[in-house]
C-alpha positions as CSV (number, residue, x, y, z in Angstrom):
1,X,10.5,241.9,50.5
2,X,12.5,243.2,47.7
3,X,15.0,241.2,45.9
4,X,18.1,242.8,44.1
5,X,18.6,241.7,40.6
6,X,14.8,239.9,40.6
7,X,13.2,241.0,37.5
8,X,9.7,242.0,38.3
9,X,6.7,243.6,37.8
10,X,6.4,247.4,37.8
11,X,5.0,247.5,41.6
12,X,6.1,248.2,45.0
13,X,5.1,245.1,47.1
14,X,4.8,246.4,50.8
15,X,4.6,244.4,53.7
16,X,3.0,245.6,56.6
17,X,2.7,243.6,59.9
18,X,0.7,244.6,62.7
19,X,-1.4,242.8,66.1
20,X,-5.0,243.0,65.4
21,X,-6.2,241.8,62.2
22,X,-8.7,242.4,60.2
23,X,-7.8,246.0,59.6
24,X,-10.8,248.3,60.8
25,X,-13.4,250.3,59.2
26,X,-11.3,252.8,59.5
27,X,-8.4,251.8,58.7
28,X,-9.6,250.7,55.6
29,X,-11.3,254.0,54.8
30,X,-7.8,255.7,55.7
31,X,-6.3,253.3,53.0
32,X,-9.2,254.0,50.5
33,X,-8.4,258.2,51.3
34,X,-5.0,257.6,49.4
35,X,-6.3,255.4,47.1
36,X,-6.0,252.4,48.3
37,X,-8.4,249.7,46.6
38,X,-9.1,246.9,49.8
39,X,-8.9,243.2,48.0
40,X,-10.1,241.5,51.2
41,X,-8.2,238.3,51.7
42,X,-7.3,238.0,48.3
43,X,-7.6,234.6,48.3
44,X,-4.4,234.3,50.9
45,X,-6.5,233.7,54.4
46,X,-4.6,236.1,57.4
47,X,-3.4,238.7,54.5
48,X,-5.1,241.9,54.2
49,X,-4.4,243.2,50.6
50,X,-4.6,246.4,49.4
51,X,-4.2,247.6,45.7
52,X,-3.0,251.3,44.2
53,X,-3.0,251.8,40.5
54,X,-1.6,255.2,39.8
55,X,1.2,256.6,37.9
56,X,3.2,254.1,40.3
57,X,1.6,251.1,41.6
58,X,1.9,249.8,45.1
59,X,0.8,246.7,46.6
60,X,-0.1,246.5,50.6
61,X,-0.1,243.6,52.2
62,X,-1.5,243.4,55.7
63,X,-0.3,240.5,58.0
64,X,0.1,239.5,61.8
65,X,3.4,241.2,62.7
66,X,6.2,238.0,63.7
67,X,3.3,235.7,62.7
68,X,3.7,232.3,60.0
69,X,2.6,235.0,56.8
70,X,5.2,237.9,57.9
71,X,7.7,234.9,58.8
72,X,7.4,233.2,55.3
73,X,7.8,236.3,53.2
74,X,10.9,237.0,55.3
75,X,12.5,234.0,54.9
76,X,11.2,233.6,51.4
77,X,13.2,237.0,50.2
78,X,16.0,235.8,52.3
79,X,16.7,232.8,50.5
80,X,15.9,234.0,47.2
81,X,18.5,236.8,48.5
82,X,21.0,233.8,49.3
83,X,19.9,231.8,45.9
84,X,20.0,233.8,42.9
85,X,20.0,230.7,41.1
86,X,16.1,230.2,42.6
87,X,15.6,234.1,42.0
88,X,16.0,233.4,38.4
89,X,13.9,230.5,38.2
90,X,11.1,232.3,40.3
91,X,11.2,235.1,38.2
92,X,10.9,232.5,34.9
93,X,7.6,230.8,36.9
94,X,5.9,234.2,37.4
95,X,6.8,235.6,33.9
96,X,5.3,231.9,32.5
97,X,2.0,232.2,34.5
98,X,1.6,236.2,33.1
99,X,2.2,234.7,29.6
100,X,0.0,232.2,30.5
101,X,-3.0,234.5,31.3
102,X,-2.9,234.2,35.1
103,X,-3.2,238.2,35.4
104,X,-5.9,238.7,38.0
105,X,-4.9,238.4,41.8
106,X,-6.6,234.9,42.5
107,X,-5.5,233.2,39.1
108,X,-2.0,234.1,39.9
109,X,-1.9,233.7,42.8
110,X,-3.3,230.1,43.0
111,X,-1.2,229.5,40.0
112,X,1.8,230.4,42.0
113,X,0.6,227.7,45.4
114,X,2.3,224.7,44.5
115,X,5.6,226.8,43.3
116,X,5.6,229.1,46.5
117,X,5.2,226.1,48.7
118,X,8.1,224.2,47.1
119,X,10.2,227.7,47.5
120,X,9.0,228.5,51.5
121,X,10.3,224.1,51.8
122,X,13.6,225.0,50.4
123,X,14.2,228.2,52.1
124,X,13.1,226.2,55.3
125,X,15.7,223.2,54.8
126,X,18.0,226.1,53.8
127,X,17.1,228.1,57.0
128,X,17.8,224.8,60.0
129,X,21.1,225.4,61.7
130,X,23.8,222.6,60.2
């Protein structure tokens, strides 16, 4: 879901998208055997979210493959591909919540809902064939 030019945290964000959700016991062990920390939900019902803090940090996020979550984020990073202009002001939101002391994954993240949703609208509208 990368971005070019989108000024961001220090961590891979990986999206994974698969047909049976929740990920197994085993799955989750697998994960967990290469460090892996399982966040549950994280607060985002139908993602699976996975942590790694090491010398590089990685994010997994788990979702239903061609489902509404894997579809969003798609369409999300294409506009924001298409819209540099809402790239930059994305990247000023999620910069303003940090400095704000969102920095655990459910503060920010709920302090990122209302902005996310009024992105995912635009890149919608954007998205209809003219």
């Amino acid at each position: 879901t990368a971005v070019p030019g989108l000024h961001s945290k220090p961590i891979i964000d990986i999206l994974i998208g698969v047909d049976i959700l929740p990920p197994s016991m085993e799955q989750i062990l697998g994960l967990g055997s290469i460090f892996y920390e399982s966040m549950g939900e994280g607060g985002v019902p139908g993602r699976y979210y996975f942590r790694k803090r090491q010398a590089l940090a990685f994010n997994v996020a788990i979702v239903h493959l061609n489902g509404v979550l894997w579809n969003n984020n798609l369409l999300i990073r294409d506009y924001l591909r298409a819209h540099f202009d809402a790239a930059l002001r994305y990247a000023k939101f999620k910069s303003s919540l940090i400095s704000a002391g969102h920095r655990d994954l459910l503060t920010y993240s709920s302090g990122k809902k209302a902005f996310m949703d009024e992105l995912l609208n635009a890149a919608k509208a954007w998205a209809l064939p003219q």
